[in-house]
VOBA-1610 file (N, C-alpha, C; in pm, whole numbers, padded with zeros to 5 digits, always signed):
BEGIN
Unk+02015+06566-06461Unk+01942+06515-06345Unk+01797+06562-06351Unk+01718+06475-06283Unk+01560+06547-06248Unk+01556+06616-06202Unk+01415+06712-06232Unk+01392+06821-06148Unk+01328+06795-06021Unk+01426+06840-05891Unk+01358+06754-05783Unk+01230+06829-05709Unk+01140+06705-05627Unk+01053+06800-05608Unk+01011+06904-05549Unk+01154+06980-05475Unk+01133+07117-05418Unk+01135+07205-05603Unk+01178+07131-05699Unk+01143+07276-05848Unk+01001+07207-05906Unk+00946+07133-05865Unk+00849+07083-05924Unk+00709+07160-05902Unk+00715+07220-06027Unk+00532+07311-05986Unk+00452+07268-06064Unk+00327+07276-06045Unk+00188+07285-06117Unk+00215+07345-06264Unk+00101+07241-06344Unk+00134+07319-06489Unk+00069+07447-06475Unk+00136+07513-06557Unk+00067+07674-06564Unk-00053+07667-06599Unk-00116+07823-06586Unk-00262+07850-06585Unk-00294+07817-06736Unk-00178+07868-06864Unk-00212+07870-06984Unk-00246+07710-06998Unk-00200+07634-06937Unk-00214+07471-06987Unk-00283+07411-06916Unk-00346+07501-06819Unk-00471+07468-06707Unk-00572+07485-06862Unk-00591+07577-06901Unk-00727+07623-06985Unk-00653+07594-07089Unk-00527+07505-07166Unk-00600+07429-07264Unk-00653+07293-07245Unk-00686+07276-07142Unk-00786+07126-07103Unk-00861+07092-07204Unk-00913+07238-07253Unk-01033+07220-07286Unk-01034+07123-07447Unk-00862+07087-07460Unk-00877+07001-07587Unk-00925+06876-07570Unk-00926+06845-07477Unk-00997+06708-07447Unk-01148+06673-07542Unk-01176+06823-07502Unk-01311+06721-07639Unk-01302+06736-07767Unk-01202+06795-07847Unk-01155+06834-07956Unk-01049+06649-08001Unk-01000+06612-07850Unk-00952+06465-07857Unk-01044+06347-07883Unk-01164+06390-07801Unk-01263+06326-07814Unk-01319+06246-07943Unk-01364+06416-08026Unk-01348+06374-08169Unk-01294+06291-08213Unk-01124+06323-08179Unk-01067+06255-08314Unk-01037+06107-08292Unk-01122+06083-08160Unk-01095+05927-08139Unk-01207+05859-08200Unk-01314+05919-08226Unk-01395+05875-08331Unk-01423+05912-08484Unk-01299+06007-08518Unk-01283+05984-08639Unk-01205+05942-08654Unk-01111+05894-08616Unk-01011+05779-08635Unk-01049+05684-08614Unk-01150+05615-08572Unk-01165+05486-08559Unk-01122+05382-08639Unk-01168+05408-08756Unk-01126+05283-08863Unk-00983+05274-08874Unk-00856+05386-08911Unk-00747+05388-08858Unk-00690+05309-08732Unk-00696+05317-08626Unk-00728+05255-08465Unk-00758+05131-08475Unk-00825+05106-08604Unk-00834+04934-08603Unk-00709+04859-08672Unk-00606+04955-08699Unk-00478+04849-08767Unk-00388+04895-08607Unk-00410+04931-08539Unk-00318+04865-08428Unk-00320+04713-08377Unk-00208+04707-08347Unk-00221+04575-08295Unk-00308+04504-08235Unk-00379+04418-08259Unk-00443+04310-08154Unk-00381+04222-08083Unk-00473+04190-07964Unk-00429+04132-07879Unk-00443+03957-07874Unk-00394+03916-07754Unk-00469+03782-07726Unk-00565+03718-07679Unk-00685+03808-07610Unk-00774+03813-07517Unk-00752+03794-07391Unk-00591+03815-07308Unk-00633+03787-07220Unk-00712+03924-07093Unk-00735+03913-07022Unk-00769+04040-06955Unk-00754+04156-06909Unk-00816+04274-06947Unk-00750+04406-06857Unk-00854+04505-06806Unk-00774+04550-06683Unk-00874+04624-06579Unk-00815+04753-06619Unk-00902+04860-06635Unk-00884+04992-06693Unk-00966+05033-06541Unk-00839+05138-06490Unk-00877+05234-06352Unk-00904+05406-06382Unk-00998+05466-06324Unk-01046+05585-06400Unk-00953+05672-06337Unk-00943+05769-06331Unk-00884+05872-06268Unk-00965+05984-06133Unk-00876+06073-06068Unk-00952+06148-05974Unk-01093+06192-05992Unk-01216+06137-05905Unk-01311+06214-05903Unk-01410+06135-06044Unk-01353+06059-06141Unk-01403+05987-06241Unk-01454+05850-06210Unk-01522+05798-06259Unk-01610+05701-06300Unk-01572+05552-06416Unk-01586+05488-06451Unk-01603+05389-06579Unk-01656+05499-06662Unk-01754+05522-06681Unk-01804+05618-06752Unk-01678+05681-06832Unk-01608+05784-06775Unk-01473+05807-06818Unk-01386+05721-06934Unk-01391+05597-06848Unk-01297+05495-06936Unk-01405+05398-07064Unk-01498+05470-07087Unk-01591+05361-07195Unk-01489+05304-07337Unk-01476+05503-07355Unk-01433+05463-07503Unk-01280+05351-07478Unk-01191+05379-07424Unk-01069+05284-07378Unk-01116+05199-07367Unk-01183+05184-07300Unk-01252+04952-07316Unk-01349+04935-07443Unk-01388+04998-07478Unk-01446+04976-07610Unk-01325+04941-07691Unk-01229+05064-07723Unk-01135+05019-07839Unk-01074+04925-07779Unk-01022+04874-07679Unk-00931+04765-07578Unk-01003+04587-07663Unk-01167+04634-07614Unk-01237+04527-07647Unk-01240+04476-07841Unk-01267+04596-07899Unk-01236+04529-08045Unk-01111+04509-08123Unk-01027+04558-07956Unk-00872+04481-08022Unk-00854+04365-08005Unk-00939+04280-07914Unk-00915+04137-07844Unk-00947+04110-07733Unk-00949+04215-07661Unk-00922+04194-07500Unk-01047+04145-07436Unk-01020+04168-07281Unk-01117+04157-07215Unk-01135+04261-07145Unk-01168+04382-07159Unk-01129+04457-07077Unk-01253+04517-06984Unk-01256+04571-06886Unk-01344+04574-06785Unk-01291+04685-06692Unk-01409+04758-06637Unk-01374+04842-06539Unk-01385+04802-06413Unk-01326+04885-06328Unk-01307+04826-06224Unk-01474+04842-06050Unk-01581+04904-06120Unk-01701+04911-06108Unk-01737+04937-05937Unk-01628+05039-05909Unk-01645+05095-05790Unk-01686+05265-05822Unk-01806+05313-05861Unk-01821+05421-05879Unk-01729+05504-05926Unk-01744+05636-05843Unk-01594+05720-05898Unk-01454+05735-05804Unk-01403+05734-05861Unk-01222+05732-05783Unk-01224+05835-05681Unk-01251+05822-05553Unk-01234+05961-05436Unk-01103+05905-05376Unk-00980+05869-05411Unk-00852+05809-05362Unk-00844+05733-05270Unk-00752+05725-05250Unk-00756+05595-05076Unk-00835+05617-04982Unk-00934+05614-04986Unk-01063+05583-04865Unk-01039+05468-04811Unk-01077+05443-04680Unk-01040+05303-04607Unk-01109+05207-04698Unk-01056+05103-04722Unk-01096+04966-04773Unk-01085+04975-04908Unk-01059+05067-05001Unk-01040+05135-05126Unk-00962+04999-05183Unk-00827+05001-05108Unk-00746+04952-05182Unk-00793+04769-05200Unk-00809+04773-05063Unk-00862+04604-05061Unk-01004+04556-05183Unk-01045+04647-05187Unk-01187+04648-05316Unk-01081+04644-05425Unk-00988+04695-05453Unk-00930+04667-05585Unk-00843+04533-05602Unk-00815+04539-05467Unk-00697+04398-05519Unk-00828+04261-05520Unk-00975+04323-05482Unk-01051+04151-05457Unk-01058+04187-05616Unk-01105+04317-05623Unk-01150+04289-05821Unk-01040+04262-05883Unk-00896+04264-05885Unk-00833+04189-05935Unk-00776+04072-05923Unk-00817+03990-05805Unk-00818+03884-05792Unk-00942+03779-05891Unk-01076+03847-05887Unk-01138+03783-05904Unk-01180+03809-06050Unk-01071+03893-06172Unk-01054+03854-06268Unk-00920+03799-06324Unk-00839+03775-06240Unk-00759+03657-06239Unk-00812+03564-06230Unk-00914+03507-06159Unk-00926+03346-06112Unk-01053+03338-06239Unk-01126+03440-06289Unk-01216+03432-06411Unk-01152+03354-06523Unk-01044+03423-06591Unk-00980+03433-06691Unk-00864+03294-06674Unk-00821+03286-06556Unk-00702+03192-06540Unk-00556+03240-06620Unk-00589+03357-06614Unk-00464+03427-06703Unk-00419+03578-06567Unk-00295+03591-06640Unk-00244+03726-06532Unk-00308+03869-06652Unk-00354+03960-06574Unk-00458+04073-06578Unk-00329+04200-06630Unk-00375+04257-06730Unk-00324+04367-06735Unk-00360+04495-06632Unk-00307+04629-06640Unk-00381+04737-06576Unk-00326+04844-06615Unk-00455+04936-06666Unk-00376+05037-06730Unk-00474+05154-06674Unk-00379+05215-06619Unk-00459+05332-06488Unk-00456+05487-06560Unk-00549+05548-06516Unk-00552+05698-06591Unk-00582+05762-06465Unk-00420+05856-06478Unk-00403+05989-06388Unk-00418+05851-06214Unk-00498+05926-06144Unk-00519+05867-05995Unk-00481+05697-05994Unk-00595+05667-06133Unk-00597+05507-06148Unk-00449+05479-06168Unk-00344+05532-06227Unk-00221+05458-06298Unk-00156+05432-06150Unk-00136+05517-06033Unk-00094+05530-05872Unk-00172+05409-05832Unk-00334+05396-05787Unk-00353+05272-05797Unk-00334+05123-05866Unk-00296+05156-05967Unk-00240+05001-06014Unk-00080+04979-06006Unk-00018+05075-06020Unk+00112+05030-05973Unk+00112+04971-05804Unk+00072+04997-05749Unk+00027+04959-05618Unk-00025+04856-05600Unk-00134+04833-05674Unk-00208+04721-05698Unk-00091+04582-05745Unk-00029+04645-05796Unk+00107+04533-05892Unk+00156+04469-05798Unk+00262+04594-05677Unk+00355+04524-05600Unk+00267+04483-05520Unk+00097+04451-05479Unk+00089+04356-05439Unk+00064+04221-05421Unk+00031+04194-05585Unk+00031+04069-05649Unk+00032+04066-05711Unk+00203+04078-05754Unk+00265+04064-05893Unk+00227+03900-05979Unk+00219+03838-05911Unk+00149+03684-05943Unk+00072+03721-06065Unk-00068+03796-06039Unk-00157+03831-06101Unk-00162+03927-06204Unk-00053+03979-06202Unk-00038+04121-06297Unk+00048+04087-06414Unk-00004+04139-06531Unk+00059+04127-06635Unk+00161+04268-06712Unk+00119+04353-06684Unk+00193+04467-06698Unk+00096+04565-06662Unk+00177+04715-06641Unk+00114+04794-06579Unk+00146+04931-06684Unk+00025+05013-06731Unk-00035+05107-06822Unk-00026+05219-06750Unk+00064+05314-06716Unk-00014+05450-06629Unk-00030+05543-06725Unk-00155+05663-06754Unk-00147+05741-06786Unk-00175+05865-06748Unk-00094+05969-06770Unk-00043+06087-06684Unk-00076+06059-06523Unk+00000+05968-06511Unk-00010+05940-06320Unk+00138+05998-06254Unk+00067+06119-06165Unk+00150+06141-06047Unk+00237+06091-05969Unk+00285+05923-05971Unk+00326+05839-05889Unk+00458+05912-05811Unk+00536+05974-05922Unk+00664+06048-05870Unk+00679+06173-05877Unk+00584+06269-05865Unk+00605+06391-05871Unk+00551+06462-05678Unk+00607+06571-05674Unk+00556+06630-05579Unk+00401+06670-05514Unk+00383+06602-05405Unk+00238+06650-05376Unk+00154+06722-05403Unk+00201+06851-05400Unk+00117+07007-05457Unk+00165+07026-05609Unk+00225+06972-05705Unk+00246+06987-05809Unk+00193+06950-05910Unk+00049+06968-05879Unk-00089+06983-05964Unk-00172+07059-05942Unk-00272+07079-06032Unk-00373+07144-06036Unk-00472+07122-05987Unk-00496+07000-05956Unk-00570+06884-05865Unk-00568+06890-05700Unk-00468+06941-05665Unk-00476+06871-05524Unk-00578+06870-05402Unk-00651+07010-05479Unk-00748+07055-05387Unk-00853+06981-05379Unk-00875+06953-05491Unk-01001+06867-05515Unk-00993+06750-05475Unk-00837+06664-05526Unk-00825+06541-05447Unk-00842+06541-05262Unk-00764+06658-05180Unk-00818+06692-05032Unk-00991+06699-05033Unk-01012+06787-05150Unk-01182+06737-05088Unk-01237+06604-05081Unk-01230+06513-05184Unk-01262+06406-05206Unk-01253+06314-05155Unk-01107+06306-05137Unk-01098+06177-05050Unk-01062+06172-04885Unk-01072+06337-04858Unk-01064+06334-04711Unk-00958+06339-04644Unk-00846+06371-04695Unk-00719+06346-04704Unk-00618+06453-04716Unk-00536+06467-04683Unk-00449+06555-04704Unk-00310+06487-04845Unk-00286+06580-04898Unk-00204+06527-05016Unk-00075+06440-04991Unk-00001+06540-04919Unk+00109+06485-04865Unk+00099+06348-04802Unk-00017+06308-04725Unk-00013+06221-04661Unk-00045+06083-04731Unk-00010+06082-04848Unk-00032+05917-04897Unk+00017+05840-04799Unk+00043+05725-04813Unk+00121+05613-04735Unk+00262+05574-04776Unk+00373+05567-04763Unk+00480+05514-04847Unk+00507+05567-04961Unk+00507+05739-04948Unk+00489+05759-05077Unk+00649+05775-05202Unk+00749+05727-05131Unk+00875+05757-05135Unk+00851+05591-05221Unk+00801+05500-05157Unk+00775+05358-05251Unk+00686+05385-05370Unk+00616+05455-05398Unk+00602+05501-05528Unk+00671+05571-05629Unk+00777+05596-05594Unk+00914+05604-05730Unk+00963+05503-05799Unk+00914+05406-05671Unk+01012+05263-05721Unk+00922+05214-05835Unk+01016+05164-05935Unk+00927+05077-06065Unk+00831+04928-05995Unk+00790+04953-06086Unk+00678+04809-06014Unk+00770+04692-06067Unk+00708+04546-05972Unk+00779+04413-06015Unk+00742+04367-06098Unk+00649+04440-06234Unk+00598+04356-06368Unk+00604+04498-06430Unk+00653+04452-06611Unk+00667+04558-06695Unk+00564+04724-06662Unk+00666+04798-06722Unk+00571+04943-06674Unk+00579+05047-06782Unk+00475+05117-06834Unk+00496+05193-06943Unk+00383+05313-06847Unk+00508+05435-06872Unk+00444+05542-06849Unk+00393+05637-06918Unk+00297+05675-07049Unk+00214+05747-07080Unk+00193+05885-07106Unk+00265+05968-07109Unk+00233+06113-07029Unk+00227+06221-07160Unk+00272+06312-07091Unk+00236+06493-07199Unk+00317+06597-07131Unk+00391+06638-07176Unk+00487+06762-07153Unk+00359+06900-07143Unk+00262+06838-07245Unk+00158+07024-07232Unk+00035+06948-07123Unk+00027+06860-07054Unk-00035+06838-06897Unk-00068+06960-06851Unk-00183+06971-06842Unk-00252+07073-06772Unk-00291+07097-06609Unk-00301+06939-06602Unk-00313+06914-06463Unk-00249+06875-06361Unk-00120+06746-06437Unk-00051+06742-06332Unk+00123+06759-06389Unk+00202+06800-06292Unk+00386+06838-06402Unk+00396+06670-06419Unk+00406+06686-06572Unk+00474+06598-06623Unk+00564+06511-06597Unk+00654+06614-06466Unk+00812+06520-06426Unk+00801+06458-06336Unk+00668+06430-06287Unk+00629+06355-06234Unk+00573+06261-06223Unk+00570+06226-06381Unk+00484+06091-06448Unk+00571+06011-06508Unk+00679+06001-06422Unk+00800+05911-06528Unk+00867+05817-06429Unk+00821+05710-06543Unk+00946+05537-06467Unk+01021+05611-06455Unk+01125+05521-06377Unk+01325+05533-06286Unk+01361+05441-06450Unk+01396+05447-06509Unk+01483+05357-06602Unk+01525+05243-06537Unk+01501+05116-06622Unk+01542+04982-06530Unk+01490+04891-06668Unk+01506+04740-06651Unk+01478+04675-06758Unk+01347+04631-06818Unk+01267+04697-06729Unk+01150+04696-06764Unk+01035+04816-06732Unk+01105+04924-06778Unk+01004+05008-06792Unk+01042+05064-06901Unk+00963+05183-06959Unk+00995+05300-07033Unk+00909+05445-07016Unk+00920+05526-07120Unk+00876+05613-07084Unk+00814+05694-07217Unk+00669+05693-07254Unk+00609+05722-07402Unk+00559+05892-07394Unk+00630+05975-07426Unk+00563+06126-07467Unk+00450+06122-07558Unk+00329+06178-07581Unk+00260+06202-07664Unk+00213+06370-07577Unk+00157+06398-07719Unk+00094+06561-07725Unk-00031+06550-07705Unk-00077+06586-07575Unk-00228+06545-07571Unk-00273+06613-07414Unk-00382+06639-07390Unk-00432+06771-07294Unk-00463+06642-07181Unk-00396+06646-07049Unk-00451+06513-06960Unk-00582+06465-06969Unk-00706+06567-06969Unk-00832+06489-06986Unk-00852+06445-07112Unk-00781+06405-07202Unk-00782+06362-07300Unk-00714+06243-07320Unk-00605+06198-07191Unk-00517+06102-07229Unk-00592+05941-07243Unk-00705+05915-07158Unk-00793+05810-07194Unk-00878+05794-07345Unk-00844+05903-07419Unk-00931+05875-07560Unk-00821+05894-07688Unk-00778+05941-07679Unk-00631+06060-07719Unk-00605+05901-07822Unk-00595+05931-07979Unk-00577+05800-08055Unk-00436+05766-08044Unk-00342+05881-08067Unk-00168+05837-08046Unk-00174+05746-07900Unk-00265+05809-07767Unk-00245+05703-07664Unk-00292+05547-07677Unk-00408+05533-07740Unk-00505+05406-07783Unk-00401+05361-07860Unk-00328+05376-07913Unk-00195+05311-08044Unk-00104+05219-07960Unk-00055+05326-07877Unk+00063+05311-07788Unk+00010+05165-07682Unk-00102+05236-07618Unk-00164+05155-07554Unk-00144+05013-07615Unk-00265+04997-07704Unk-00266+04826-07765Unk-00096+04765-07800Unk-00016+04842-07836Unk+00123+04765-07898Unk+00178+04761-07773Unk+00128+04767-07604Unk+00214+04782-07504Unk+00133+04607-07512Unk-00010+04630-07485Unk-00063+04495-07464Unk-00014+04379-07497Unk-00034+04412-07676Unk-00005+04304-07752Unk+00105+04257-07721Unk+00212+04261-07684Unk+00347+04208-07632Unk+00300+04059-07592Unk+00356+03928-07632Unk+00370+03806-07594Unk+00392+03832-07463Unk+00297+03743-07379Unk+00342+03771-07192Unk+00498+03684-07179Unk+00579+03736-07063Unk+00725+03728-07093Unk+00835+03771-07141Unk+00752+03848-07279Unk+00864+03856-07404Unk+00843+04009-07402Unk+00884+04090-07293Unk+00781+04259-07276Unk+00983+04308-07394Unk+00931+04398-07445Unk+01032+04495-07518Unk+00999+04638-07557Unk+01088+04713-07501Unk+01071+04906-07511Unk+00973+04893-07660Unk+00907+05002-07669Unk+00823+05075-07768Unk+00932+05150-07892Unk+00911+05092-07961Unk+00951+05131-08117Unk+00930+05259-08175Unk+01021+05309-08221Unk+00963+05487-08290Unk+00986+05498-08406Unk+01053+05359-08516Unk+01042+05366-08667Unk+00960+05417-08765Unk+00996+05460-08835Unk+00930+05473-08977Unk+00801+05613-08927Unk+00705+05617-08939Unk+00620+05738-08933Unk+00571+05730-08769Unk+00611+05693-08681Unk+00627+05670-08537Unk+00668+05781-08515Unk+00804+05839-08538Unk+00862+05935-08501Unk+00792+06032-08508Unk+00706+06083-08600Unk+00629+06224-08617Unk+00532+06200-08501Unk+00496+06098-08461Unk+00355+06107-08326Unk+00453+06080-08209Unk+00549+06043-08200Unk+00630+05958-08044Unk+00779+06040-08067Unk+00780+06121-07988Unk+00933+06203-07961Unk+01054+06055-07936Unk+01165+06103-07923Unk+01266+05995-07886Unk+01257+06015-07775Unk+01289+05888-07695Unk+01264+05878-07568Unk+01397+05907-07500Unk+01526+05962-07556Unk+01652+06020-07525Unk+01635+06113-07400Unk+01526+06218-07445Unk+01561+06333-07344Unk+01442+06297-07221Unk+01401+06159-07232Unk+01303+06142-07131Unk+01381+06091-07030Unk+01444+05961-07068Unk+01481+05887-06944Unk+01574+05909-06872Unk+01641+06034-06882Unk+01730+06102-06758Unk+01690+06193-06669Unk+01500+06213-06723Unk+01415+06268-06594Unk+01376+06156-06538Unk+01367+06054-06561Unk+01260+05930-06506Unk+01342+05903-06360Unk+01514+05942-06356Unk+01583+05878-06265Unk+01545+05994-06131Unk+01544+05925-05980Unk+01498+06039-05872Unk+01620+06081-05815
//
């Protein structure tokens, strides 16, 4: 069974301060580049990349850069930086995803980092019409309120008290269009067991080794990422761990009997 969220704590201090691999990730997303270019491409149709707490587009460059020379269309969502549900917050996201739906004439991907992945699953169930699948990475959706390293900062920011999302018991539930959850067992910022789909026929659940501020550049995530995209719309199927997969992508065995609440 999961660990429920009265055992659910904050990652430790030691994995608070290795954050600091994030720019050591940084790197290697630009020395891998040429590598990064045999992932899959896409079809062009569109995707909205959401930044995380307290972040910016800025944040998400390199992700729409590599997004973009895989095929896509990808675009930020060009509301400054993420201070969480502020009044009208949410309605600014569903017009910008409306109004690259009606651009494109195609249904919009969304692939959210940390805060952003909570906003687009949200964003999904409310016009699943428009949504093509949903990307979270290391997002909180199902973990316990205080069971980050974050929370304080998110109370400063957005004015808010943690606990008090809206419906936050409807954020366990899987969204009504495919869902791939993203995450890191060595998360520094937020517990891990709290970044995981419920098992159902359309989600899964992808481990990689990678410091949360790193999960937007992080090349095993950019991999994972594009082969979630590339999927024929309709034809969505779990993530593959064949052949030299396995050394970067754990089996997803000992994941999906935390994913259940």
């Amino acid at each position: 069974m999961p660990d429920s969220e009265e055992n659910m704590a904050p990652p430790s201090r030691s994995l608070l301060l290795l954050e600091v691999r994030a720019i050591a990730e940084l790197n290697a997303f630009f020395a891998m580049a040429p590598l990064l270019r045999l992932a899959p491409r896409g079809d062009g149709h569109p995707v909205l990349v959401l930044p995380g707490l307290a972040a910016s587009d800025t944040s998400t460059a390199p992700l729409r850069a590599f997004l973009n020379d895989r095929g896509y269309k990808a675009h930020g969502w060009k509301m400054g930086r993420n201070f969480g549900p502020r009044p009208g917050r949410q309605d600014q996201m569903q017009a910008r995803l409306a109004e690259l739906h009606e651009r494109y004439g195609r249904k919009v991907s969304l692939v959210g980092w940390s805060l952003g992945g909570v906003f687009a699953r949200e964003m999904s169930r409310r016009a699943p019409e428009q949504v093509r699948s949903v990307i979270t990475l290391g997002s909180p959706f199902a973990g316990a309120p205080h069971a980050s390293n974050a929370w304080q900062l998110y109370e400063f920011v957005s004015e808010q008290k943690v606990e008090d999302w809206p419906e936050r018991e409807r954020m366990k539930t899987p969204p009504p269009v495919p869902a791939t959850a993203i995450y890191s067992r060595t998360d520094g910022i937020v517990a891990w067991q709290g970044c995981l789909e419920r098992p159902s026929p359309t989600t899964e659940n992808i481990e990689v080794e990678a410091s949360h501020c790193g999960l937007g550049h992080h090349p095993a995530v950019l991999y994972a990422v594009a082969d979630r995209l590339a999927q024929p719309e309709g034809s969505w199927q779990p993530f593959h761990r064949e052949g030299l997969r396995r050394l970067v992508y754990p089996d997803p065995g000992r994941d999906d009997t935390r994913a259940a609440a």
